[in-house]
C-alpha positions in Angstrom: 2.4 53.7 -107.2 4.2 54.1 -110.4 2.6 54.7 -113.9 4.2 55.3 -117.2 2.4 57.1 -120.4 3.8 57.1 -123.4 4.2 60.4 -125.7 4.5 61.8 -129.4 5.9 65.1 -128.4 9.3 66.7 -127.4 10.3 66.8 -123.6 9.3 70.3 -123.7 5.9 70.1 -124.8 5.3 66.8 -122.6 6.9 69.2 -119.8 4.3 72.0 -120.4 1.0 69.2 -120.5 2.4 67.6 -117.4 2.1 70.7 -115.6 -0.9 71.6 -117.2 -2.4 68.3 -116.0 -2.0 69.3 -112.4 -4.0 72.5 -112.7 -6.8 70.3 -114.2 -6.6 68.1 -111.7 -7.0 70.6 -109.0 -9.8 72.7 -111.1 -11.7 68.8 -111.9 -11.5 67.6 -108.0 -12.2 71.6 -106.7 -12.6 71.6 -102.7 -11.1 67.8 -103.0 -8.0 69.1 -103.3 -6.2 71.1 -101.1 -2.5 72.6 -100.7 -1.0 71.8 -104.0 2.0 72.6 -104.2 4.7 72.0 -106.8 8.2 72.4 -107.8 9.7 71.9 -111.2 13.4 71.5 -112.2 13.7 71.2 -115.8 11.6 68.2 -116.7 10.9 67.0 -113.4 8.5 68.0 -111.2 7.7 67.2 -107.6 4.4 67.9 -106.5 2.3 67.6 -102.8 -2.0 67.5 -102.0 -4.1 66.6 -99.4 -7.1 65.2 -101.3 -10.2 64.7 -99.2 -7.6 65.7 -95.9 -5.1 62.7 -96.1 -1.8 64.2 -97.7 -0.2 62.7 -101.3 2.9 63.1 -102.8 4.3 62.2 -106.4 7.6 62.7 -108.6 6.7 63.4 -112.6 9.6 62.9 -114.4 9.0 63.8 -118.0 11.4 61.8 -120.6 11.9 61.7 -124.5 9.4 59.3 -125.2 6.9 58.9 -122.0 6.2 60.4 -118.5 6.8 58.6 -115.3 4.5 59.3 -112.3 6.1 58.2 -109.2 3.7 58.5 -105.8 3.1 57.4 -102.6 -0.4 56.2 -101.3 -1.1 56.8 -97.8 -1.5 53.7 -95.8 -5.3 54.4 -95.4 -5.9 54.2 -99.1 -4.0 51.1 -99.8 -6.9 49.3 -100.8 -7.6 52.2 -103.9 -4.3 52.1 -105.4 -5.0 50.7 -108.5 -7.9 53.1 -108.5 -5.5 56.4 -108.1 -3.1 54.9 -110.8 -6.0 54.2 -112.7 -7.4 57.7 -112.7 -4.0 59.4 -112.9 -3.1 56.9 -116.2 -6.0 58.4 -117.7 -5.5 62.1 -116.9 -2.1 61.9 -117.9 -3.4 59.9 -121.5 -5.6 63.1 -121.7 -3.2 65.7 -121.5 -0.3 63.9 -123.5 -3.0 63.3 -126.6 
């Protein structure tokens, strides 16, 4: 799963919303969520869930112009791909507005 969101700011400020929009996406999902972990170097982060107990994973790598989320589904939720990448499009959109 790969989605790309476009930005006005500089790489710093998009750096600082990205990470922002993981703590709102743990505070908006609460007991969802679990184990979110992340680690940031520079402008790219790499971050780790379980979200209702099946574990996801997901690169943000945070660019001049735009922000590049880069996960991996688990097998089981295939079928609501487009559904993650839709939700995380729009959270991202959010946070880089």
């Amino acid at each position: 799963m790969k989605v790309t969101v476009k930005h006005n700011h500089t790489k710093e400020e998009a750096t600082e919303r990205s990470k922002k929009f993981l703590t709102k996406l743990k505070e908006e999902n609460g007991s969802r969520v679990d184990n979110l972990q992340e680690n940031w170097n520079g402008s790219t982060g790499n971050y780790s869930c379980t979200f209702n107990g099946m574990k996801f994973a997901a690169k943000i790598d945070v660019k001049d112009d735009e922000v590049v989320v880069d996960g991996k589904v688990p097998f089981l939720m295939k079928p609501f791909s487009k559904m993650f990448e839709n939700a995380i499009r729009d959270s991202m959109e959010k946070a880089m507005r």
